[in-house]
N, CA, C and O atoms as CSV, one atom per row, in Angstrom:
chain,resi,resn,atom,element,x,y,z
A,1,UNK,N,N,68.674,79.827,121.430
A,1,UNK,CA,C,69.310,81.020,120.915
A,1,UNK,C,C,70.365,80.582,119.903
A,1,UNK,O,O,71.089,79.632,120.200
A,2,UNK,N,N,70.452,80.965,119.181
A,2,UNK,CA,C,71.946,80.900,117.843
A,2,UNK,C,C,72.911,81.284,118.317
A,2,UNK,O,O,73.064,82.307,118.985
A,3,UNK,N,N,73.542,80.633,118.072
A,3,UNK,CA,C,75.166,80.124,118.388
A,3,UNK,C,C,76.049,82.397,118.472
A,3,UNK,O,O,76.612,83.140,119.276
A,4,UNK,N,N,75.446,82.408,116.756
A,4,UNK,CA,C,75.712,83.755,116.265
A,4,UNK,C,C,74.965,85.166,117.452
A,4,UNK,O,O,75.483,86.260,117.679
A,5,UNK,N,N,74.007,84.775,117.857
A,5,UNK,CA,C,73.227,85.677,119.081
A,5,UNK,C,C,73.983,85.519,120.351
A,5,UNK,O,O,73.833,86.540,121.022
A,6,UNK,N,N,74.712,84.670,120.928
A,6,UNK,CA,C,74.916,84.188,121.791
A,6,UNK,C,C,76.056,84.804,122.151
A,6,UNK,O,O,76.321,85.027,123.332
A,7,UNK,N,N,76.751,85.101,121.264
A,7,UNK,CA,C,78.248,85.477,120.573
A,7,UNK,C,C,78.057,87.129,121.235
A,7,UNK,O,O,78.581,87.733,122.171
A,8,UNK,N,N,77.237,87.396,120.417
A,8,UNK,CA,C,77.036,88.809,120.418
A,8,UNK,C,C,76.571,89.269,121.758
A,8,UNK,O,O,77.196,90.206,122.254
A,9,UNK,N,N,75.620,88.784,122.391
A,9,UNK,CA,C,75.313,88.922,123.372
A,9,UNK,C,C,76.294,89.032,124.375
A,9,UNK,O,O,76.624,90.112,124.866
A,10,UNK,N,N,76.763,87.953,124.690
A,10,UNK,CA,C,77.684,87.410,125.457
A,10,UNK,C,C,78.967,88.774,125.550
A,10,UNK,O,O,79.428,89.143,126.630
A,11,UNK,N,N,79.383,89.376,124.202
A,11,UNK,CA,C,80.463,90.176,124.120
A,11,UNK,C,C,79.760,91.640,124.768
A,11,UNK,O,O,80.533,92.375,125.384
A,12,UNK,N,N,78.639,91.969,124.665
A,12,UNK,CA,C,77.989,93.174,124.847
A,12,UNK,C,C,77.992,93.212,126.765
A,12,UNK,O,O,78.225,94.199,127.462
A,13,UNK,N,N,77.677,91.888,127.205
A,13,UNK,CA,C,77.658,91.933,128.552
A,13,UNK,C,C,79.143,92.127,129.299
A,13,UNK,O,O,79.445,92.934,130.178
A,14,UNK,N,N,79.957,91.120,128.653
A,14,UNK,CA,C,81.455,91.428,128.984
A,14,UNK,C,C,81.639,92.469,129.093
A,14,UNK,O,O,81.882,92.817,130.248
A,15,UNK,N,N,81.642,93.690,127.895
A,15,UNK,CA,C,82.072,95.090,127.908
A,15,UNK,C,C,81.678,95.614,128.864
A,15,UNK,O,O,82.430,96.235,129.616
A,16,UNK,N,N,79.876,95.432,129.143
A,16,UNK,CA,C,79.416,96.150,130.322
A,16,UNK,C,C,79.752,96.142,131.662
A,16,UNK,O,O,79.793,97.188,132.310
A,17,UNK,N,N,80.035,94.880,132.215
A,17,UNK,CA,C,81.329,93.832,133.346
A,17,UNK,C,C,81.836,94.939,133.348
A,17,UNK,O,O,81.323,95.948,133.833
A,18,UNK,N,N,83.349,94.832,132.573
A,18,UNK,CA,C,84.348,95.377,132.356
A,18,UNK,C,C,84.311,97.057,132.692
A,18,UNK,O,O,84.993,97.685,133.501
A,19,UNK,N,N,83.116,97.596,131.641
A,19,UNK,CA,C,83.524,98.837,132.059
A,19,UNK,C,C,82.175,99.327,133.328
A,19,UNK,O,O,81.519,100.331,133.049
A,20,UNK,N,N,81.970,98.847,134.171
A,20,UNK,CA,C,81.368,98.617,135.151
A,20,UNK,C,C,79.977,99.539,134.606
A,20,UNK,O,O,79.702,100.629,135.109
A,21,UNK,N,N,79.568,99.222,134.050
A,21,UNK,CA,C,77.822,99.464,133.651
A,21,UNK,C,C,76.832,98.934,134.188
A,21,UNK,O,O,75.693,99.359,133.994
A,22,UNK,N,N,77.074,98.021,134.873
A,22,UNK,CA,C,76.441,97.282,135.539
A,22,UNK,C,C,75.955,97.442,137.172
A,22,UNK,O,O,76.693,98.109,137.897
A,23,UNK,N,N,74.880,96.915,137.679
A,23,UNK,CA,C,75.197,97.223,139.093
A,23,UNK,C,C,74.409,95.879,139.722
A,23,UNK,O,O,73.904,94.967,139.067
A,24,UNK,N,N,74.444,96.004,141.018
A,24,UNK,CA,C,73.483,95.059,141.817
A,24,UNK,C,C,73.552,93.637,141.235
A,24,UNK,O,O,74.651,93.083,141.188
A,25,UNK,N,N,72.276,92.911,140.720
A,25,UNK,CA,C,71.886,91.851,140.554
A,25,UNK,C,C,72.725,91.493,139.158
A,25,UNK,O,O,73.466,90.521,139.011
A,26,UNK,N,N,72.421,92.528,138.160
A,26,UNK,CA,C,73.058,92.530,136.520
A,26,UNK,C,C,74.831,92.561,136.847
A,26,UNK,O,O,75.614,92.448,135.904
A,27,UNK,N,N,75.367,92.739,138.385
A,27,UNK,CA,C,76.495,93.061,138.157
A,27,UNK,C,C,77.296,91.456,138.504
A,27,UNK,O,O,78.332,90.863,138.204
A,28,UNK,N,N,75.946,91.227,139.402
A,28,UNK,CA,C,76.672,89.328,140.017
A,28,UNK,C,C,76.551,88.827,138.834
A,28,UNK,O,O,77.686,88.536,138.458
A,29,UNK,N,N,75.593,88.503,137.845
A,29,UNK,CA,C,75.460,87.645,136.926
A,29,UNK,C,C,76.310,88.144,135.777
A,29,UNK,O,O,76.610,87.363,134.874
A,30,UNK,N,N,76.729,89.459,135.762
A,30,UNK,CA,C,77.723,89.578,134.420
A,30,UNK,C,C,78.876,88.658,135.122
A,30,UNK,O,O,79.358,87.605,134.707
A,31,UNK,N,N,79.226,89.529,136.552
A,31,UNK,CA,C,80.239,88.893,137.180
A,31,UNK,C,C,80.461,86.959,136.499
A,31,UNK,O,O,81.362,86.435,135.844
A,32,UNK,N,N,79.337,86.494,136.993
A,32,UNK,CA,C,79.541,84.928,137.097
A,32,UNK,C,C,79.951,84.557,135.675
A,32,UNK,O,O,80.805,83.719,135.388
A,33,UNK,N,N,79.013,85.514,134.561
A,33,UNK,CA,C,79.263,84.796,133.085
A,33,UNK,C,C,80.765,85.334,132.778
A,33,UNK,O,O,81.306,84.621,131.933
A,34,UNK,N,N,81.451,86.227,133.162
A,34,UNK,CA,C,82.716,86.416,132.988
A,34,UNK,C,C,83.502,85.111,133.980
A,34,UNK,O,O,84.154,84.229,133.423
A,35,UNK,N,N,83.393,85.139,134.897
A,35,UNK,CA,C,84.309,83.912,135.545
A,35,UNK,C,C,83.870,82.313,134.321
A,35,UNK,O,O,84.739,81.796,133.619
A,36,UNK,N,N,82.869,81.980,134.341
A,36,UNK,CA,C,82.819,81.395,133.113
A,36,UNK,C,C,83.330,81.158,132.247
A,36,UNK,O,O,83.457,79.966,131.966
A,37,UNK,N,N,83.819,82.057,131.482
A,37,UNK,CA,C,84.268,82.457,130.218
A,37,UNK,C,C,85.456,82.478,130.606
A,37,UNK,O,O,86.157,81.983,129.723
A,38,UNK,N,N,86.133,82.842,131.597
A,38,UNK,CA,C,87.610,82.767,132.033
A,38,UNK,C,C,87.672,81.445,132.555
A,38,UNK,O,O,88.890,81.266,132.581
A,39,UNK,N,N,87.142,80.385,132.995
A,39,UNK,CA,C,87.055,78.920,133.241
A,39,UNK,C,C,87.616,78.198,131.723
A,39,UNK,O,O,88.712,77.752,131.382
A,40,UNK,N,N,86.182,78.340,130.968
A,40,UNK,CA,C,86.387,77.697,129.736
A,40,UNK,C,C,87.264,78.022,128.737
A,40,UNK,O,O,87.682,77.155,127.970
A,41,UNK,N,N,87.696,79.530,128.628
A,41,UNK,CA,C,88.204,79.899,127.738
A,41,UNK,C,C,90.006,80.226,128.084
A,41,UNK,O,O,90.878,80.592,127.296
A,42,UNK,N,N,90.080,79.985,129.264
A,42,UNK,CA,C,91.196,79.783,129.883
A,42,UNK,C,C,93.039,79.126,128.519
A,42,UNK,O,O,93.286,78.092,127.897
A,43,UNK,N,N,93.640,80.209,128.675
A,43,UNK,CA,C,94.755,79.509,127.637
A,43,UNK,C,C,94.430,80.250,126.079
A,43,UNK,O,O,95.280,80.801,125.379
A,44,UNK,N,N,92.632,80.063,125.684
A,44,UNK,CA,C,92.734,80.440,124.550
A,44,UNK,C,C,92.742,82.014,124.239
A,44,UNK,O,O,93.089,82.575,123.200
A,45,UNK,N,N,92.287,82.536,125.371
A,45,UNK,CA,C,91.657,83.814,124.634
A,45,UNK,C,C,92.248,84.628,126.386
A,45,UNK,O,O,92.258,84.068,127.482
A,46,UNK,N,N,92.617,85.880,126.095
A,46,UNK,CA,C,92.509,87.095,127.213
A,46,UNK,C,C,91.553,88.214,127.388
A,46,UNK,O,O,91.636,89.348,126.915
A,47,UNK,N,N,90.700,87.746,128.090
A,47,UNK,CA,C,89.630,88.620,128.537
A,47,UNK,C,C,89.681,90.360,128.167
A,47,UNK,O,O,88.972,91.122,127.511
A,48,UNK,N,N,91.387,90.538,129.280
A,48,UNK,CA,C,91.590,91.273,129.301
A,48,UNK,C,C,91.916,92.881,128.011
A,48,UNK,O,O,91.928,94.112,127.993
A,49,UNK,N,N,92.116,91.709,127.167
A,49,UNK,CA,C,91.810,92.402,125.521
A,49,UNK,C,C,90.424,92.230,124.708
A,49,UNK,O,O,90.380,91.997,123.500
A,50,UNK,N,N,89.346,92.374,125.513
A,50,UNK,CA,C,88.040,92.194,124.988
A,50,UNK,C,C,88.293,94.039,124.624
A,50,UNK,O,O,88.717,94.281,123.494
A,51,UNK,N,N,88.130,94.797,125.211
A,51,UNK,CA,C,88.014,95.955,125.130
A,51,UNK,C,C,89.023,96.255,123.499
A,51,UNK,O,O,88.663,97.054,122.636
A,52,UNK,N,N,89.835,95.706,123.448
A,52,UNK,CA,C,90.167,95.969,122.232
A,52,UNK,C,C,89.849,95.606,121.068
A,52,UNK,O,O,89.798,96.330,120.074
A,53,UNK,N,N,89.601,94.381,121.141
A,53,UNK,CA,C,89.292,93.846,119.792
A,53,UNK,C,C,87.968,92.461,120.399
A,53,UNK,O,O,88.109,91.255,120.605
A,54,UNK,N,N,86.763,93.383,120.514
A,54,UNK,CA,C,85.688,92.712,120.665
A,54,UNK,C,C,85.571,91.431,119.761
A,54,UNK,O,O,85.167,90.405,120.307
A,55,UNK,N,N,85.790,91.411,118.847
A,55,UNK,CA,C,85.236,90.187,117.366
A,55,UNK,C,C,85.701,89.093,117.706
A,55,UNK,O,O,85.017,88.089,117.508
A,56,UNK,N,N,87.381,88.951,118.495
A,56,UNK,CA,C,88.113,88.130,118.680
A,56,UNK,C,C,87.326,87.231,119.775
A,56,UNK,O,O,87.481,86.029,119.988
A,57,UNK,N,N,86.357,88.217,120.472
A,57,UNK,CA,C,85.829,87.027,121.932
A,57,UNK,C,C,84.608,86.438,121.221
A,57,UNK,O,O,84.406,85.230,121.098
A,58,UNK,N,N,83.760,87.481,120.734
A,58,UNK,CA,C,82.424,87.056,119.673
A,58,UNK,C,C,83.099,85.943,118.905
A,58,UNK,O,O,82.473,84.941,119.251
A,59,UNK,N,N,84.178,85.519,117.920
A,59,UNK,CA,C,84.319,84.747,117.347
A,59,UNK,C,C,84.537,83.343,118.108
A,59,UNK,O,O,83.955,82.293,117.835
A,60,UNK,N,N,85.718,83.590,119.352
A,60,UNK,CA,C,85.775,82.322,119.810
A,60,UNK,C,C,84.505,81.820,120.597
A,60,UNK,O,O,84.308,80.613,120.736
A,61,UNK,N,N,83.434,83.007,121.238
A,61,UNK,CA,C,82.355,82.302,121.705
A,61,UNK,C,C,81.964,81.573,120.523
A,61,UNK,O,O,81.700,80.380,120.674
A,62,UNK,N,N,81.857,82.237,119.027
A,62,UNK,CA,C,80.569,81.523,118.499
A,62,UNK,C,C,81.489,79.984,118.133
A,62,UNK,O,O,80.756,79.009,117.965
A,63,UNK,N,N,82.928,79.742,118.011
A,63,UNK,CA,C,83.576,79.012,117.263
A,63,UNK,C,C,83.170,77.675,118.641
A,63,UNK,O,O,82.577,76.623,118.401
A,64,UNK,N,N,83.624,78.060,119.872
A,64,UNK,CA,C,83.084,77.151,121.277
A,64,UNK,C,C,81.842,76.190,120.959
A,64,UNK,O,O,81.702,75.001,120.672
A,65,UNK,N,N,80.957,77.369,121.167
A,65,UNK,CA,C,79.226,77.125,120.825
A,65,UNK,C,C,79.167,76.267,119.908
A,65,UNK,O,O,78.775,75.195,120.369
A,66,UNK,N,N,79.377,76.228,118.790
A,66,UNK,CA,C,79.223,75.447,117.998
A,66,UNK,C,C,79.929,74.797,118.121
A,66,UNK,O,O,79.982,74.566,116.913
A,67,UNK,N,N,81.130,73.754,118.766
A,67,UNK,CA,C,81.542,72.784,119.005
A,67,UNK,C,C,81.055,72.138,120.738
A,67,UNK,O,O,80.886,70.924,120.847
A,68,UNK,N,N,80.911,72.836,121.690
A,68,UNK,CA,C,80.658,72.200,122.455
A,68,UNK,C,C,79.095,72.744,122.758
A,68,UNK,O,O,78.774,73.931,122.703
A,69,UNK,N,N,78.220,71.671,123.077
A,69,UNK,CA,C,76.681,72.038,123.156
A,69,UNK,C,C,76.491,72.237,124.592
A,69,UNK,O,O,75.528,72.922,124.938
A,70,UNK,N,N,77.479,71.605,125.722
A,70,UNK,CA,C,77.444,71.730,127.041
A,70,UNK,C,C,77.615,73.682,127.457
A,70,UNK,O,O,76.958,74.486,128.119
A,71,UNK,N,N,79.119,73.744,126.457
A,71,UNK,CA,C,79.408,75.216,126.931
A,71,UNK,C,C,78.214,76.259,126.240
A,71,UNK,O,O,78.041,77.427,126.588
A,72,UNK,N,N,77.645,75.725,125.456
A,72,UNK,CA,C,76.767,76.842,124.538
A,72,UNK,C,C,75.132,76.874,125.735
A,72,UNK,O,O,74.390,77.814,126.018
A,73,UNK,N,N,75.107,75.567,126.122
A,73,UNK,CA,C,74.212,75.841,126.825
A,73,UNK,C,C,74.428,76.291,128.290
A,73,UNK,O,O,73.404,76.527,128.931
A,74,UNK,N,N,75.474,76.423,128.829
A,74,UNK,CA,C,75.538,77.038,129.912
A,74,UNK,C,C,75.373,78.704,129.968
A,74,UNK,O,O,74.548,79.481,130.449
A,75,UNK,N,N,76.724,78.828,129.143
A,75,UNK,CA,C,76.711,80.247,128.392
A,75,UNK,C,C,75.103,80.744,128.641
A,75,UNK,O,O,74.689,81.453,129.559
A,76,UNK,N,N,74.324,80.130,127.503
A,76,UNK,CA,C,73.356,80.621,127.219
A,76,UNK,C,C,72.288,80.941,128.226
A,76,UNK,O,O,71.541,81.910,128.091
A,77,UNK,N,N,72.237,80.179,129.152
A,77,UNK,CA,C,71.494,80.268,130.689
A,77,UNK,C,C,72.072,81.650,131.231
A,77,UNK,O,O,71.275,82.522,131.579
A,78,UNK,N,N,73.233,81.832,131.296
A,78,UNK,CA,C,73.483,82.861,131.873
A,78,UNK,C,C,73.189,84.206,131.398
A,78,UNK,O,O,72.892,85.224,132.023
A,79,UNK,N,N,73.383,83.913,129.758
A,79,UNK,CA,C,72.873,85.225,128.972
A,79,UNK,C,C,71.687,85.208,129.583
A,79,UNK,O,O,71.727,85.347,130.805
A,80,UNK,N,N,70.728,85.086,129.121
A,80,UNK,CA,C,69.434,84.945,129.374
A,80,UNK,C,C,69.293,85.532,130.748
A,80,UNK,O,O,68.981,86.716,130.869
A,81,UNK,N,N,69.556,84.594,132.018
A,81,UNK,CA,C,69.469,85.420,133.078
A,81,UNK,C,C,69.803,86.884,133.217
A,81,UNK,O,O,69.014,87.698,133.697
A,82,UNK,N,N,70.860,87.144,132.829
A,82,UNK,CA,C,71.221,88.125,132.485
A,82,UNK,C,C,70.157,89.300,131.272
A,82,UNK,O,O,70.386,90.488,131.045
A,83,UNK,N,N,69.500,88.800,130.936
A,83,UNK,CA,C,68.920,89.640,130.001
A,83,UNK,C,C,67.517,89.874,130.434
A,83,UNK,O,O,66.676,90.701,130.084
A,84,UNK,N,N,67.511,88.767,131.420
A,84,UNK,CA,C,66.159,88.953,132.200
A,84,UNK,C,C,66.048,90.031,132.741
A,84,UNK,O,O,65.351,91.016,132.498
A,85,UNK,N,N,67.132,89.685,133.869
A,85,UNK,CA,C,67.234,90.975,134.876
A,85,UNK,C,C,67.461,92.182,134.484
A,85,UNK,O,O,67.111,93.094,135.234
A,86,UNK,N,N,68.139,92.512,133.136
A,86,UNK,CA,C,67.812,94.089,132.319
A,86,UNK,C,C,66.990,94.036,132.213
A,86,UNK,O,O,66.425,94.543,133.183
A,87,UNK,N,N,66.059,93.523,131.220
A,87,UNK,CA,C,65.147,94.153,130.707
A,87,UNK,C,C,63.549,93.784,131.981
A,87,UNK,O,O,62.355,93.890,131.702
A,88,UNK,N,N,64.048,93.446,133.040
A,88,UNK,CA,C,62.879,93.918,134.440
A,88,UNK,C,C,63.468,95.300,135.505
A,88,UNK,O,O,63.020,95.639,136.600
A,89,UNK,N,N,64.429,95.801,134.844
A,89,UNK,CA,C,64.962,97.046,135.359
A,89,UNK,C,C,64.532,98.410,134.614
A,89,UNK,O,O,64.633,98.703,133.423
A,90,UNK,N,N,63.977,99.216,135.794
A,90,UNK,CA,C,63.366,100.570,135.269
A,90,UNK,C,C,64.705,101.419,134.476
A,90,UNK,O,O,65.792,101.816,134.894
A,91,UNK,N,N,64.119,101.461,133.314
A,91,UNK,CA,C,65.467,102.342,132.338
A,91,UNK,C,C,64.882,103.519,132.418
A,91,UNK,O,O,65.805,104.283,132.135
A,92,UNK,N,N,63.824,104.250,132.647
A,92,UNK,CA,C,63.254,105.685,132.743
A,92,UNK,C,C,62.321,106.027,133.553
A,92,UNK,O,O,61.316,105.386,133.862
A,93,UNK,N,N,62.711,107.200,133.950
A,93,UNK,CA,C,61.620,107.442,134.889
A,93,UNK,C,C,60.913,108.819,134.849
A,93,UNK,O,O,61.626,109.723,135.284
A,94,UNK,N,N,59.539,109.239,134.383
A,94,UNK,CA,C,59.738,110.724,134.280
A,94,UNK,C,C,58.691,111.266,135.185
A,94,UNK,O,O,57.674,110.633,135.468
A,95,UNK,N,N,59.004,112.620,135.692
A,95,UNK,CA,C,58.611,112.941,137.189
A,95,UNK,C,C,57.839,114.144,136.355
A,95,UNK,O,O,58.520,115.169,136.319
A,96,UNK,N,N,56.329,114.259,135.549
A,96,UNK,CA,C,55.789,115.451,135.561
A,96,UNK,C,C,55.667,116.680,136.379
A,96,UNK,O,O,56.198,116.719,137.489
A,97,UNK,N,N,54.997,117.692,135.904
A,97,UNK,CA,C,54.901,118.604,136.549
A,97,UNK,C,C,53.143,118.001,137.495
A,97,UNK,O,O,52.917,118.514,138.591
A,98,UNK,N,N,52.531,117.384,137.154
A,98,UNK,CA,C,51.484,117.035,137.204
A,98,UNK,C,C,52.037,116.366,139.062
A,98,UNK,O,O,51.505,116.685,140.125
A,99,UNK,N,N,52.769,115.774,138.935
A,99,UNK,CA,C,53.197,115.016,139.913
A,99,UNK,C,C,52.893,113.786,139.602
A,99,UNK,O,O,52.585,113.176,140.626
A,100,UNK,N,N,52.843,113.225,138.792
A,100,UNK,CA,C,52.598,111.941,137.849
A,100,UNK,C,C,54.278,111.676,137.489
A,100,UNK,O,O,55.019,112.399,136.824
A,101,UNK,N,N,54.669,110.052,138.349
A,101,UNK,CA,C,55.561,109.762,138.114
A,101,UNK,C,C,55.810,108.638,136.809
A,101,UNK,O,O,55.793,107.606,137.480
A,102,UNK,N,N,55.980,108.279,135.712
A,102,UNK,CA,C,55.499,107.231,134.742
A,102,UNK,C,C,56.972,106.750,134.082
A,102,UNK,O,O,57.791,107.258,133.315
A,103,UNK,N,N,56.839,105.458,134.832
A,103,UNK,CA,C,58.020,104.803,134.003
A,103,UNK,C,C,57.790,104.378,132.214
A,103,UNK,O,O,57.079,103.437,131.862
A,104,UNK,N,N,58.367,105.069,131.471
A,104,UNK,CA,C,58.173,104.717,130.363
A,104,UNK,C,C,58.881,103.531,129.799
A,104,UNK,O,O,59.132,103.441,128.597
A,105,UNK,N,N,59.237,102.522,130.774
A,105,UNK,CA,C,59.459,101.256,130.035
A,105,UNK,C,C,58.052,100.076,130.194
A,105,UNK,O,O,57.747,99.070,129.552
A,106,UNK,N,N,57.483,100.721,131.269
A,106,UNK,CA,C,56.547,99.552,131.064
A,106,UNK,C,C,54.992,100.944,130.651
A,106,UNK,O,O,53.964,100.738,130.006
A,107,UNK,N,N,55.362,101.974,131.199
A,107,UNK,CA,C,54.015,102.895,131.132
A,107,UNK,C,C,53.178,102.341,132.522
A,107,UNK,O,O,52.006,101.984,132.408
A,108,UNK,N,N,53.723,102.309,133.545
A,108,UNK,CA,C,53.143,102.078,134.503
A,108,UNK,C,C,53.234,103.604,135.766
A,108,UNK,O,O,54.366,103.982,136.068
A,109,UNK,N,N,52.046,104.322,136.370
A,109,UNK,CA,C,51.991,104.742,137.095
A,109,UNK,C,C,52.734,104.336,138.432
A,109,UNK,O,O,52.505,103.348,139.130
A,110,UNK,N,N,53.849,105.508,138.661
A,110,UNK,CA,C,54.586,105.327,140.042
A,110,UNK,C,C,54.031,105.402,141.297
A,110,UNK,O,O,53.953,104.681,142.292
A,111,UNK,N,N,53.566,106.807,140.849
A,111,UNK,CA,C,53.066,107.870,142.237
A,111,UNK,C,C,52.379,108.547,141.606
A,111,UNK,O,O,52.390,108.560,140.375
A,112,UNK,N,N,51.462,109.415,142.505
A,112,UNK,CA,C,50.676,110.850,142.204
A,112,UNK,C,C,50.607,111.479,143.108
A,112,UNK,O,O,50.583,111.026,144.252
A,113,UNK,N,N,50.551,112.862,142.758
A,113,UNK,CA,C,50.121,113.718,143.936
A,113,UNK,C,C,49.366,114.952,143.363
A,113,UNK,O,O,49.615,115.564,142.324
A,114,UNK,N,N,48.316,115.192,144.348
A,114,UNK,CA,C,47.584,116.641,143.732
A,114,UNK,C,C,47.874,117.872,144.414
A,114,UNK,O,O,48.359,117.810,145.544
A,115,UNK,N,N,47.720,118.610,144.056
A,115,UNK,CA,C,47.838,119.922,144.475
A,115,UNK,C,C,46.537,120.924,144.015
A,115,UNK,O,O,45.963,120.933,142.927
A,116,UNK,N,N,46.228,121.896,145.401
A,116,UNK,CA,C,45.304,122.690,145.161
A,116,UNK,C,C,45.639,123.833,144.446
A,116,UNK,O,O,46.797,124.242,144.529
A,117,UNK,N,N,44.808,124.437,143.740
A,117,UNK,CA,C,45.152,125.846,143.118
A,117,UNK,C,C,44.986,126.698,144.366
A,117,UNK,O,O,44.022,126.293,145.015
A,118,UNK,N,N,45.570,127.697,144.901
A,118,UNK,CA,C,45.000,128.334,145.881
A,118,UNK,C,C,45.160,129.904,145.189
A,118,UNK,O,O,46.243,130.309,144.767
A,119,UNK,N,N,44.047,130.618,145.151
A,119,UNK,CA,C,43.806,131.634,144.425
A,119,UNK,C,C,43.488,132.931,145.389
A,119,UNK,O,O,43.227,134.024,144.888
């Protein structure tokens, strides 16, 4: 992943952390990549002003990354995990009248059910 992706990434998950968007599995692993980032970044930077001025954490991730290849690749494991576990999470779900349940992130059949006409 680029140093510049990594950056970005990395700041998008923080926010979500932070403003608790997160839940379950996506919420341990934001969790961990924030303790992380408060490990390494410890002294330079306050988390706690990500919410204000996002660019400032994006910059020092990408300025890190590109000096240390250890922190860029840890970082980056975690993004990733992290991006795993979104994007294997149902973002929609739509419940027809049909009784046809169809997640439209993968288009996979949930459930069905029929019903008789009774006349």
């Amino acid at each position: 992943m680029l140093e510049t992706e990594l950056a970005v990434a990395t700041v998008k998950i923080v926010l979500d952390v932070l403003d608790k968007v997160t839940g379950g599995a996506l919420e341990e692993v934001g969790t961990q990549l924030l303790q992380y980032l408060k490990t390494k970044l410890q002294g330079t930077l306050k988390l706690d002003k990500v919410r204000e001025d996002p660019a400032l954490l994006r910059a020092t991730v990408l300025d890190r990354a590109l000096e240390d290849k250890r922190f860029k690749s840890d970082l980056e494991q975690l993004v990733l995990k992290f991006q795993k576990l979104e994007s294997n999470t149902a973002k929609t779900i739509q419940n027809n009248q049909s009784g046809v349940n169809i997640n439209a992130e993968n288009s996979n059949v949930v459930g069905q059910q029929f019903f008789r006409n009774q006349q």
